[in-house]
N, C-alpha and C positions, 0 to 999 in steps of 0.2 A: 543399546542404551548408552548415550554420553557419559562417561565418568563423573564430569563433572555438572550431572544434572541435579537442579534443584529440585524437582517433581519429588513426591510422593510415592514410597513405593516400596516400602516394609509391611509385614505380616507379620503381626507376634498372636500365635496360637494358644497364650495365656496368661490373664492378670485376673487379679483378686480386687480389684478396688473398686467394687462396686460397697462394698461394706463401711467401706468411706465414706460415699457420696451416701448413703443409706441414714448413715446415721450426724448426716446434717453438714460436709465438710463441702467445699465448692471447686465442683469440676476445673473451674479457671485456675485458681490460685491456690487449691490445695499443694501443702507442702507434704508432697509422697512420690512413691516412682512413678505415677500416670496423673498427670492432668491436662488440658487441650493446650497449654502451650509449650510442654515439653512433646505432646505429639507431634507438633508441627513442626517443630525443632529438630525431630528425631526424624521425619520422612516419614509418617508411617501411615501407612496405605490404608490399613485394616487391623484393628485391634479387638480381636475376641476378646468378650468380657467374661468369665466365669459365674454363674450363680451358684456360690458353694452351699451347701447344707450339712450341719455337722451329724453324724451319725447320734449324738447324744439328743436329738429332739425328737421327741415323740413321734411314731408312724402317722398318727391323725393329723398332727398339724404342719409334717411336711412338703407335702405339697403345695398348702394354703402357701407357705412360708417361701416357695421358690416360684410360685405362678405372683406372689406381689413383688419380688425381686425383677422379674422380666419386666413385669410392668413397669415396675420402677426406672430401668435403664430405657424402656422404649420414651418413656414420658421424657428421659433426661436431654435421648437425640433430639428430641420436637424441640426441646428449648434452647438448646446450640446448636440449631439448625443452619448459623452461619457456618461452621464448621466442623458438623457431623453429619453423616448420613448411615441409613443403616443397610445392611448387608444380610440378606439370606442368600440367595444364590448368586451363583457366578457370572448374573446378567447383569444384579444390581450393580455389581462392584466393577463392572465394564463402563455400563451406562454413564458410572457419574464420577469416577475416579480422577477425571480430568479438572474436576471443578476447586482442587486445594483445600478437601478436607479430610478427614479420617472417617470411613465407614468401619460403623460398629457393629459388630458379629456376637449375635447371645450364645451361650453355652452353659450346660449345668454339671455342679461338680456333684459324682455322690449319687452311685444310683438311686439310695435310700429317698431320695426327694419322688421317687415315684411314687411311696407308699403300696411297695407291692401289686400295684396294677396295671396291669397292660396297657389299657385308654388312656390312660395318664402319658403315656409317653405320647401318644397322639397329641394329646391337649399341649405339652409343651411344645412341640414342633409348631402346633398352629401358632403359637404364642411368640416363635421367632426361635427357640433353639437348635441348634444347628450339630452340636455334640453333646455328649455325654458322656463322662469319666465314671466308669462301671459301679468303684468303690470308692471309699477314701481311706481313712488311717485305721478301720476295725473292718472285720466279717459282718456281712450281710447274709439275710439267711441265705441268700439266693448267686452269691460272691464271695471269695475270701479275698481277702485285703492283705497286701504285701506289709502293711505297718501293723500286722494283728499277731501277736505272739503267742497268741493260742495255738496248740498243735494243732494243726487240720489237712486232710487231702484231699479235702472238697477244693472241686474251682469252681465250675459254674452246676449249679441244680439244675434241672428239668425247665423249672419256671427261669431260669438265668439264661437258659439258651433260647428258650423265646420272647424274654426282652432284645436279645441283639436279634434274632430274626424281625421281629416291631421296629427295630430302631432302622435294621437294614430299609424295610418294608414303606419307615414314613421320611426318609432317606434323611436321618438323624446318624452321624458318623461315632461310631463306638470308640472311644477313647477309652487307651489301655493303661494309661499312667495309674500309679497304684495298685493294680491286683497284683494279686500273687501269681507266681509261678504257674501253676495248675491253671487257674481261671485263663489267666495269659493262652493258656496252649488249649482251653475250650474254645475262648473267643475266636482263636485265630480258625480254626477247624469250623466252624459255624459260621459265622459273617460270608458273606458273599459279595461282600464289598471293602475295598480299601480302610484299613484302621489307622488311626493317629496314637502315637503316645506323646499328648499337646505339651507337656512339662517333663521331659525326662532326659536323663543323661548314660555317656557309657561306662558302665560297670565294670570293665574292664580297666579304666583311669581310674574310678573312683569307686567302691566296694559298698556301697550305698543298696540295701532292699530296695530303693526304690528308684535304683540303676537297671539299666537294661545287658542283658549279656549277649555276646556276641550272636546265639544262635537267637535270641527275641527280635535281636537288630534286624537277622535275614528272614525272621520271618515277617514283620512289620513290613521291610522291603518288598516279600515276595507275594504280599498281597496287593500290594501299589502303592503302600500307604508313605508315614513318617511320621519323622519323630521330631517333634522343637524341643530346643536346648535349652535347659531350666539353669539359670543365674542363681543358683543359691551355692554360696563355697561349699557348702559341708553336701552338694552332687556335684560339685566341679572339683574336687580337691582331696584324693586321699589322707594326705598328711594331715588339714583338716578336719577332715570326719572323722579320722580315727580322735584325735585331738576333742571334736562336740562331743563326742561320745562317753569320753573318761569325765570331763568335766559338768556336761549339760545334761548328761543322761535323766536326772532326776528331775528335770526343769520341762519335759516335753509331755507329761501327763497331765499338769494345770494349761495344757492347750483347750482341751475336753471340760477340764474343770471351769474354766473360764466360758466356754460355748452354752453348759448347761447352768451355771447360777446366772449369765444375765441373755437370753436367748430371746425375750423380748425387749431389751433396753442397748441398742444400738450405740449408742452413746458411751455408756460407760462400760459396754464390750470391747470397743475399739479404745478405749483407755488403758484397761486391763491387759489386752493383747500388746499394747506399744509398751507396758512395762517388759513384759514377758520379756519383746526381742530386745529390750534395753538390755536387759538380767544376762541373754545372753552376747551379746556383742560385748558388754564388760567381760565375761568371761573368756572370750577369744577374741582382745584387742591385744595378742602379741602376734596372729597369727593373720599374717596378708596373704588374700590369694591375687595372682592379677589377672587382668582383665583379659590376656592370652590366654587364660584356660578355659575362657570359651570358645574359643577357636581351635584350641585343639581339640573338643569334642567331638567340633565341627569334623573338621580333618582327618578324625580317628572314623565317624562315620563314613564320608568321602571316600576313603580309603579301603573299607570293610564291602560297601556295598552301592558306591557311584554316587553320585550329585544329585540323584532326584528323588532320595528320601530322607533329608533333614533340613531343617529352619528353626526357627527361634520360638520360645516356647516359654520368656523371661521368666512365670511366675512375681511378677513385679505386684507389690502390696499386699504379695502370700507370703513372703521369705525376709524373715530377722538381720540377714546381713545379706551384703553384694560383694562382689570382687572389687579391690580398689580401681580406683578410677571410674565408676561405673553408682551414676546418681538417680541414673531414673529413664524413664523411656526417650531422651534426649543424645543417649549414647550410640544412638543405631550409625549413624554415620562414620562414628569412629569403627564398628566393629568392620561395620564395610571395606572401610579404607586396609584394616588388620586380614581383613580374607585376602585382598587383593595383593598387600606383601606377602601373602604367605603364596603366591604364585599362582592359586585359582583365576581359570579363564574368567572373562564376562558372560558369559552362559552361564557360566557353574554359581556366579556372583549371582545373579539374575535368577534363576533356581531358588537356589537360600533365601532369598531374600524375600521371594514372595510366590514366583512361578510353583513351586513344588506345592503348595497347599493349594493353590487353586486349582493347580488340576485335582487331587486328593477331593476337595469338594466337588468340582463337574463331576469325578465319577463315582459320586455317592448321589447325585441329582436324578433322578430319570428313568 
């Protein structure tokens, strides 16, 4: 690939702004980290969208709640069709990748959006999802959740090991970001196919639950899989996190509280949440991280376990703050330009960038 090619040709393995556009804001000109002209801006090839579900909604009405989410994002490509296309497998995003727009890839966060049922995870597949993040910030009966401070040494149930066998089976790629320890080391023992952890960093730099540690690193690697690298300071930045933690600690449970008082009102959910990361960005506006400590994530991966399991994984319109320098999905070029001083070949560029996830997807295809 030319350096200095203008083409398209990043993969970010996870953003949250479907909750945006949900509750009425416009994909063009919304002011957030993703919208269609910061992707164009940014090169970026294919942008998994999340359908997150918060553990605090009811079992009955979660799946309603995440099969009109899908819908929602599929109806969104029909209508920026000039500049979207959408993405299940590795054919579509061959087929049409040449034409200068962003192919949009579904994904759902939170196992809990199955409501406990096996067919269900069928039903999303047919529906266009393409992953699945097992848990999210509490235990499920069938998962434990690395942000759940209940004691537990449960990882996956009976019924948790035959969701990833389902997920393997309707070739729905099992995302590890968020469980715990235990479930982590079920999943990996069970799947028969390559695992992603689409939003996570190394725990090693940064002491984060919801960091990976070296041996998660080589066993994500040693299934085929990878990991994208999550932009949020307080997983890119010890000094940081330890820092959210003294001061925010009490500010991260009106996350939930906010999910469950307005879980039908879209609008003034996404009000409430923009206080939230206001509340805390006032609280850790003495503390910069910069935009190198995503790349040294990078590099600490590279380094642990070779160039073909890790990429980007921003969490863009999930996370309260960003590293300075770093505004929204328009930054991917710079980060390119940052791998490439730090001495990585164009292969290994070319990898990151986007090569390592599509393979990871082929070989959950088929």
């Amino acid at each position: 690939m030319n350096p200095n090619s203008q083409s398209r040709h990043i993969a970010d393995l996870h953003c949250d702004t479907v909750g945006a556009l949900m509750a009425g804001e416009d994909f063009y000109n919304r002011d957030g980290h993703v919208n269609i002209e910061k992707l164009r801006r940014g090169r970026v090839a294919l942008q998994v969208f999340a359908c997150f579900i918060p553990g605090v909604i009811p079992e009955k009405d979660a799946f309603e709640q995440v099969e009109n989410m899908l819908a929602f994002l599929n109806e969104q490509v029909e209508q920026f069709s000039d500049q979207l296309f959408r993405v299940e497998k590795v054919f579509d995003f061959i087929k049409k990748n040449r034409q200068d727009k962003t192919g949009v890839m579904l994904a759902v966060e939170n196992g809990h959006a199955i409501a406990s049922s096996l067919e269900n995870i069928e039903r999303l597949r047919l529906q266009g999802a393409r992953y699945m993040t097992l848990t999210h910030s509490s235990h499920l009966p069938w998962a434990a959740s690395s942000g759940d401070q209940r004691s537990t040494a449960m990882g996956l149930s009976a019924f948790g090991r035959e969701v990833v066998r389902e997920m393997n089976r309707c070739e729905m790629i099992v995302d590890v970001s968020h469980v715990h320890e235990n479930t982590f080391r079920d999943a990996v023992k069970v799947s028969k196919k390559p695992l992603i952890a689409s939003h996570s960093n190394a725990a090693e730099l940064c002491p984060s639950a919801r960091n990976l540690s070296d041996e998660q690193i080589r066993a994500i690697a040693g299934s085929g899989g990878m990991i994208g690298i999550n932009f949020f300071p307080g997983f890119l930045d010890a000094e940081y996190y330890n820092s959210m933690i003294d001061r925010c600690g009490e500010l991260f449970p009106k996350f939930d509280e906010i999910e469950k008082k307005y879980m039908h009102e879209a609008t003034r959910r996404l009000k409430a949440h923009a206080e939230f990361e206001y509340e805390l960005r006032q609280r850790m506006r003495d503390r910069f991280v910069p935009l190198r400590s995503i790349i040294n994530h990078i590099l600490y991966i590279v380094e642990l376990v070779g160039d073909d399991h890790v990429g980007f994984g921003s969490d863009f319109d999930g996370i309260p703050d960003l590293p300075r320098g770093v505004g929204g999905c328009d930054v991917y070029p710079q980060l390119v330009r940052e791998l490439r001083k730090a001495g990585l070949s164009e292969e290994s560029v070319r990898k990151i960038e986007s090569e390592n996830f599509l393979r990871v997807l082929k070989d959950n295809e088929g």
